[in-house]
N, CA, C and O atoms as a GROMACS GRO file, in nm:
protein
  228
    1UNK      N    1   7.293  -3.203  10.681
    1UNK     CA    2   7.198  -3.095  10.684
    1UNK      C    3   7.234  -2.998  10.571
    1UNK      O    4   7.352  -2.969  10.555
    2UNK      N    5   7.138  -2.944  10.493
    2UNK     CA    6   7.191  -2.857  10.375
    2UNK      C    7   7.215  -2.721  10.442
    2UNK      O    8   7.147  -2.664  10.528
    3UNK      N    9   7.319  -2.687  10.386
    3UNK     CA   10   7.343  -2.530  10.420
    3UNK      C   11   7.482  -2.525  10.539
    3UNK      O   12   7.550  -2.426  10.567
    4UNK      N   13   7.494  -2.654  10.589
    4UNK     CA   14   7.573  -2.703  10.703
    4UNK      C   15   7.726  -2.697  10.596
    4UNK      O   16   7.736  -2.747  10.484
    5UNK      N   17   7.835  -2.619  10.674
    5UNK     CA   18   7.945  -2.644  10.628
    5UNK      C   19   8.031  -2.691  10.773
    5UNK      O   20   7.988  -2.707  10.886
    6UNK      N   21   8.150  -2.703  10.727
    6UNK     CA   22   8.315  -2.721  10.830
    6UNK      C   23   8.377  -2.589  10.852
    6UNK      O   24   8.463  -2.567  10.937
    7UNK      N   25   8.320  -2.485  10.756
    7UNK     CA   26   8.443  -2.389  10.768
    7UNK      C   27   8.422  -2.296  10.928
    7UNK      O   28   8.306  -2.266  10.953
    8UNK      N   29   8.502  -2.264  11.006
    8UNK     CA   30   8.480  -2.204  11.118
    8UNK      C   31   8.399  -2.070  11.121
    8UNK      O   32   8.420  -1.996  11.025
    9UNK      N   33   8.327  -2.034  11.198
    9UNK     CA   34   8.239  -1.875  11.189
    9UNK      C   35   8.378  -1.769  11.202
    9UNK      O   36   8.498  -1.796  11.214
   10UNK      N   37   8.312  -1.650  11.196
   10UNK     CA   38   8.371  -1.544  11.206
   10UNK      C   39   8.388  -1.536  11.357
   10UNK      O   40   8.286  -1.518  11.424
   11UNK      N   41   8.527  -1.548  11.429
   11UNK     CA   42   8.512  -1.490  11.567
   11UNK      C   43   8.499  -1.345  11.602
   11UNK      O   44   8.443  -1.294  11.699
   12UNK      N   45   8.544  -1.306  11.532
   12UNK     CA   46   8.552  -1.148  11.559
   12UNK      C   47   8.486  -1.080  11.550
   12UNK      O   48   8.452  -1.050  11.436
   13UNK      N   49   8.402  -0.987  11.707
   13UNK     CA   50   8.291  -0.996  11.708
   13UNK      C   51   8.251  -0.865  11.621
   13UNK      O   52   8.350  -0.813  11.568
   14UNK      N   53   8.148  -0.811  11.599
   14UNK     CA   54   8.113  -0.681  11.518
   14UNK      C   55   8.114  -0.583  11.615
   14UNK      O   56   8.021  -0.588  11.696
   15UNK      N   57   8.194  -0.496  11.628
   15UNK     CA   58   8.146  -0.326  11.691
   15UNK      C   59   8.013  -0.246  11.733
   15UNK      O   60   7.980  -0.146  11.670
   16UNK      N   61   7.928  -0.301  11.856
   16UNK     CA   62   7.826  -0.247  11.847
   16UNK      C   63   7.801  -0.236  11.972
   16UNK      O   64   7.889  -0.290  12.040
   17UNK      N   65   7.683  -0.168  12.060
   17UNK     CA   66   7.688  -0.163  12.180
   17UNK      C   67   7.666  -0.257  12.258
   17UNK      O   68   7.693  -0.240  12.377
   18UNK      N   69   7.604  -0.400  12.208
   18UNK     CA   70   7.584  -0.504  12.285
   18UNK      C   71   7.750  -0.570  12.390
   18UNK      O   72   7.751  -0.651  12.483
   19UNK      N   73   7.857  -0.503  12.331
   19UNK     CA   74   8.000  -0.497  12.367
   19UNK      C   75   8.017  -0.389  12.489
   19UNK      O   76   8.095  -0.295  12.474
   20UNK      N   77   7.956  -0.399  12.587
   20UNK     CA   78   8.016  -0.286  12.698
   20UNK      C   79   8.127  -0.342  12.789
   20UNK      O   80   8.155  -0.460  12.811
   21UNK      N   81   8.180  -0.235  12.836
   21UNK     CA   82   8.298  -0.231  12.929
   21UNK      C   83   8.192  -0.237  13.057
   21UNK      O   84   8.073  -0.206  13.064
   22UNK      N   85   8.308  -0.301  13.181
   22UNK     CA   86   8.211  -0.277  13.315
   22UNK      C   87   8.188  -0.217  13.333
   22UNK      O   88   8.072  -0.211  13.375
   23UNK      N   89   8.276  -0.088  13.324
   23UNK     CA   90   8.226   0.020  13.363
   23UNK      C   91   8.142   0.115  13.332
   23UNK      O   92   8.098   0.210  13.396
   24UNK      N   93   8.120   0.064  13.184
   24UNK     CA   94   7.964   0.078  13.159
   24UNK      C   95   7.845   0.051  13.226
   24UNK      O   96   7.750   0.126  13.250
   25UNK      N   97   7.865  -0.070  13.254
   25UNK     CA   98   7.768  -0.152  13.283
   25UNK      C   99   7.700  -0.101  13.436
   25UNK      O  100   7.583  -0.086  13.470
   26UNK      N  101   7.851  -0.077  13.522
   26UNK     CA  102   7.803  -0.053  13.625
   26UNK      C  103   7.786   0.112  13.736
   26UNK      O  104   7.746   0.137  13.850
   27UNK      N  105   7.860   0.217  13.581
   27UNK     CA  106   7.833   0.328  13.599
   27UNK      C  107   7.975   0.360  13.704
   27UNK      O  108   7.976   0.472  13.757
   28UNK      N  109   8.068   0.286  13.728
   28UNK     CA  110   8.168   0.318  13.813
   28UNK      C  111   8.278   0.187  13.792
   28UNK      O  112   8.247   0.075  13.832
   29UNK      N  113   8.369   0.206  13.745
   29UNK     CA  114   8.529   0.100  13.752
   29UNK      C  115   8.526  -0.008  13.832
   29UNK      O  116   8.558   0.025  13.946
   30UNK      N  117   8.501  -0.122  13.822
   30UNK     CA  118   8.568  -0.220  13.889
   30UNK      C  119   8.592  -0.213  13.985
   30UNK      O  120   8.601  -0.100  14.032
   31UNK      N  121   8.617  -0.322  14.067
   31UNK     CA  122   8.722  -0.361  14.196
   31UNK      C  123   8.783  -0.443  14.197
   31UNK      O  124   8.734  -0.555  14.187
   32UNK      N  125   8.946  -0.423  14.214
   32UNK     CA  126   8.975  -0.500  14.211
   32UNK      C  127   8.938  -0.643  14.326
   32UNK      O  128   8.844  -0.638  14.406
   33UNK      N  129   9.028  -0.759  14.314
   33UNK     CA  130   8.988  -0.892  14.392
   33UNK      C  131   9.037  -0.871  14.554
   33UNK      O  132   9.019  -0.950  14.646
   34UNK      N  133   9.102  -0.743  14.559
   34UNK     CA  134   9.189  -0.738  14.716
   34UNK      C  135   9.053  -0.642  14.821
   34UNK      O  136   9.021  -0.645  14.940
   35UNK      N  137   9.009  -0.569  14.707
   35UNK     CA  138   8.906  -0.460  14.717
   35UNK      C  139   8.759  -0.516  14.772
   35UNK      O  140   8.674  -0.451  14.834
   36UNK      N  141   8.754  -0.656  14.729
   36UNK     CA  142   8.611  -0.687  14.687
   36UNK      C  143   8.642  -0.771  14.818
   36UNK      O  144   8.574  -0.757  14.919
   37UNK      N  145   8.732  -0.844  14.812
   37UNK     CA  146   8.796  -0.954  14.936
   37UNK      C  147   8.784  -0.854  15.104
   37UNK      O  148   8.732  -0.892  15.208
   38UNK      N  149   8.851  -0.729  15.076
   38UNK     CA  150   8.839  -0.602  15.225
   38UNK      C  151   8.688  -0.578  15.261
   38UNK      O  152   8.641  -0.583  15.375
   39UNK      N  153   8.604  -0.547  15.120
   39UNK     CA  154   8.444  -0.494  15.154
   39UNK      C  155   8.342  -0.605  15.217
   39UNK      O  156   8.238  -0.576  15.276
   40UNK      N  157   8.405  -0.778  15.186
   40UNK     CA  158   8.327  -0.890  15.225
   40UNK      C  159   8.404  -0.983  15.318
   40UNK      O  160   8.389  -1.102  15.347
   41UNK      N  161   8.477  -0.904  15.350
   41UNK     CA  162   8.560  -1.025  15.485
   41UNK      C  163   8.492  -1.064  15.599
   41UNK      O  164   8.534  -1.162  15.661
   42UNK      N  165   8.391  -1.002  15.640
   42UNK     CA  166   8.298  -1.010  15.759
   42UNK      C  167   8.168  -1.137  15.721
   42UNK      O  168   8.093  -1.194  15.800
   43UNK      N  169   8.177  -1.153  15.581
   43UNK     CA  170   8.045  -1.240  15.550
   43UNK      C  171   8.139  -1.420  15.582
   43UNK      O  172   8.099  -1.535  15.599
   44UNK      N  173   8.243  -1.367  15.576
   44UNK     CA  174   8.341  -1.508  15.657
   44UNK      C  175   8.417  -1.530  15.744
   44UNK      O  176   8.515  -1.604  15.753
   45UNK      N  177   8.345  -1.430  15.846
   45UNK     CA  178   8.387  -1.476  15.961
   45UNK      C  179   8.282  -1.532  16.032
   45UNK      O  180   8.182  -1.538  15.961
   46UNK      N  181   8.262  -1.581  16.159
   46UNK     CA  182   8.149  -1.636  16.271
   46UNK      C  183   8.133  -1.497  16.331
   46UNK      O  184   8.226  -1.437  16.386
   47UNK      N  185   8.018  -1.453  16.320
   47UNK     CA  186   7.890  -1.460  16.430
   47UNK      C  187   7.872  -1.553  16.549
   47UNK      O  188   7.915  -1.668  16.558
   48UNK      N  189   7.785  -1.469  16.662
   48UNK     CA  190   7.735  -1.568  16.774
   48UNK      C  191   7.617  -1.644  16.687
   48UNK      O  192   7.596  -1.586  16.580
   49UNK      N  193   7.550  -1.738  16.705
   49UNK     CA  194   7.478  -1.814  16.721
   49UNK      C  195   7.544  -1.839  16.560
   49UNK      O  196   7.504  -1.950  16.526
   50UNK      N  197   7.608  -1.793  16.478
   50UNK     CA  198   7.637  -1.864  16.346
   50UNK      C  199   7.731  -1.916  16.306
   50UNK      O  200   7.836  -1.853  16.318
   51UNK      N  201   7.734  -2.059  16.240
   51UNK     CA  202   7.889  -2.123  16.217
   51UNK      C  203   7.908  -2.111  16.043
   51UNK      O  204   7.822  -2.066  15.968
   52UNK      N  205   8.028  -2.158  16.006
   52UNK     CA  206   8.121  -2.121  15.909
   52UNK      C  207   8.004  -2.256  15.750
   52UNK      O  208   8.015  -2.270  15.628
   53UNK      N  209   7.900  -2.326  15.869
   53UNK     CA  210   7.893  -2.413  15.746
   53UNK      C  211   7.888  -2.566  15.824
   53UNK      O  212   7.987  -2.588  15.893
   54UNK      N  213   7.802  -2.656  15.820
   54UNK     CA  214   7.735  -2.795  15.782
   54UNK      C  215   7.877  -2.844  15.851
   54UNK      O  216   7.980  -2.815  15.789
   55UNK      N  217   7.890  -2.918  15.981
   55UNK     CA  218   8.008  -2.991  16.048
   55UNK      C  219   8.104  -2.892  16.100
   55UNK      O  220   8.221  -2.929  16.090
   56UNK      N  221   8.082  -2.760  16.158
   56UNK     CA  222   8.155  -2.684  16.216
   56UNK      C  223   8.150  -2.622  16.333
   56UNK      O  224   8.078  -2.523  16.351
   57UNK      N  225   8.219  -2.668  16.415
   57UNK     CA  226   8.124  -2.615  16.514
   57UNK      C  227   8.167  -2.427  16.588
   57UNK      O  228   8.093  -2.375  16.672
   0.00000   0.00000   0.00000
């Protein structure tokens, strides 16, 4: 293909806002995985009439 080389692109990306931090993104810091694991522990446990998933009883 003309114009086609081997040499590798530039990784390094350019400085611009398409680059946000999460906490940009989401207007408040992160959570951590222990944080996120405490706020959703209830979506894995059983309920009455509900099981864990397909062969469980």
């Amino acid at each position: 293909m003309e114009g086609d080389t081997d040499e590798p692109l530039d990784v390094t990306p350019s400085p611009d806002s398409a680059y946000r931090t999460l906490t940009d993104v989401l207007g408040r810091p992160g959570r951590s995985y222990a944080q996120w694991a405490r706020d959703h522990a209830s979506d894995f446990t059983r309920t009455a009439g509900r099981t864990a998933g397909p062969g469980h009883d």
